[in-house]
N, C-alpha and C positions, 0 to 999 in steps of 0.2 A: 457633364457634371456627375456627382459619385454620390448627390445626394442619398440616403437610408442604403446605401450598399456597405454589405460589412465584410471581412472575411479577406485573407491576401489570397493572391494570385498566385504565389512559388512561381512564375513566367512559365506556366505551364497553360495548356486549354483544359477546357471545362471538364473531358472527362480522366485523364491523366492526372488533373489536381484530384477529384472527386476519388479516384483510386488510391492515390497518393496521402491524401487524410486519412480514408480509412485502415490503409496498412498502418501508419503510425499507430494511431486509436488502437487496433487488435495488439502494436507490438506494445503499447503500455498497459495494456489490459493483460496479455499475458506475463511481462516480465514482473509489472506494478512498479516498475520505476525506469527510467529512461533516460540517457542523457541527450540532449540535442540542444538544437539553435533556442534562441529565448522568444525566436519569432514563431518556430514550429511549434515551441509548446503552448504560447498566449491561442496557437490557429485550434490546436486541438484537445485543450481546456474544457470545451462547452462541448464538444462532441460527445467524449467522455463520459461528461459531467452526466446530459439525456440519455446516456446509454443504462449508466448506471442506476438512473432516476427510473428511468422505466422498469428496469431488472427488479427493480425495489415492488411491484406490484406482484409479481407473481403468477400473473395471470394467461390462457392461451393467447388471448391475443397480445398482450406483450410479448409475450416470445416469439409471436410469428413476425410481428413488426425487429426486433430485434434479430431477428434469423436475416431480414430483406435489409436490415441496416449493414450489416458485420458478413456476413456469405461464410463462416467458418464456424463450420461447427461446434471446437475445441475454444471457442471465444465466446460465444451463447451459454453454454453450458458452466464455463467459471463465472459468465455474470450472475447466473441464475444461481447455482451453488453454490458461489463461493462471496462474491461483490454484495449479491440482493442482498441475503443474510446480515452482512457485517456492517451493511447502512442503513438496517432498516428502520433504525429511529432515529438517524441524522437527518436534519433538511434539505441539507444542500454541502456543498464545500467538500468534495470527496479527493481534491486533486490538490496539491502544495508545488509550486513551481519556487525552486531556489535558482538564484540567479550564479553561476559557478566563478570563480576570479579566472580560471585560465580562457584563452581564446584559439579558437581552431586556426590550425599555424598556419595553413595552405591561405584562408584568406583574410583571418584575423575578426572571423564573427563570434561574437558573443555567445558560450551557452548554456545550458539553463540545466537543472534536472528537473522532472516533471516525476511524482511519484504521489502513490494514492496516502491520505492522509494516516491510515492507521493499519500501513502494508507489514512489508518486510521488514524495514526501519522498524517502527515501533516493536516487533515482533524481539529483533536483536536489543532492545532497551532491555524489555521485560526478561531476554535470558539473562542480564550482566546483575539487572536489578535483584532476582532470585538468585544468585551467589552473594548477592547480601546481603538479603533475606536469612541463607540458610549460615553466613557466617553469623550473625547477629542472635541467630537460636543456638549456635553451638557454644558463644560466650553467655548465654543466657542459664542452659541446663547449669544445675549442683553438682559440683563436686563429688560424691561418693567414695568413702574411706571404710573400705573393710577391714572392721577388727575383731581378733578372736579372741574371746572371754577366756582367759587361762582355766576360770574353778570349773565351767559348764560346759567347754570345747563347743558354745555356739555361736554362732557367726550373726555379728550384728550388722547394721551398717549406721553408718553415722554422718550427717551432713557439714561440709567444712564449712 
């Protein structure tokens, strides 16, 4: 029985699945967004999620624990400078898994994107948003009409 056991298997053993998780984990922590199976990314949701959660403390021993979780230096180091920072007064919910319509052609599985909630994505909103920002200040500014006073030869300016 499978009683309080959680967690898939990928048909792998304990330690090939266990290396196997945490390379995903480093590759959506470095990329901040991913596409895979909808199974891979439901397994590595909470991985994630604790890693991030810890990084949010700040602290040496979070980091030594997170150094013994991830083995890669270059993934410590974005949690700590770059993840802890940008969550640090969310509670929880750092990862958005969208479920994709196409299906991988070799076997027909299901899959997902898995991407951190206020990554790259949100990143590319706020550039399109600021071109309509800056078009919405440029029909905002006055008009300005300079005219030259024929008797005084000075130059006024006049709002249209």
């Amino acid at each position: 029985m499978r009683h309080l056991k959680k967690g898939k298997k990928f048909n792998r053993l304990r330690g090939p699945r266990i290396s196997f998780i945490r390379n995903l984990a480093n590759d959506v922590i470095r990329a901040e967004s991913v596409e895979t199976t909808e199974v891979r990314a439901k397994a590595i949701k909470p991985v994630v999620e604790k890693l991030v959660t810890i990084a949010k403390q700040q602290t040496l021993a979070s980091r030594r624990l997170i150094i013994s979780r991830v083995h890669v230096p270059a993934i410590e180091k974005k949690l700590f400078e770059v993840l802890g920072p940008r969550y640090a007064e969310r509670k929880g919910g750092y990862l958005r898994i969208t479920k994709l319509q196409k299906a991988r052609k070799r076997d027909g599985t299901r899959m997902a994107r898995i991407e951190f909630v206020e990554g790259k994505v949100a990143a590319k909103k706020t550039k399109s948003a600021g071109g309509v920002e800056k078009k919405k200040k440029a029909d905002t500014i006055q008009k300005t009409k300079t005219v030259v006073a024929p008797e005084d030869d000075t130059v006024k300016e006049t709002e249209e």
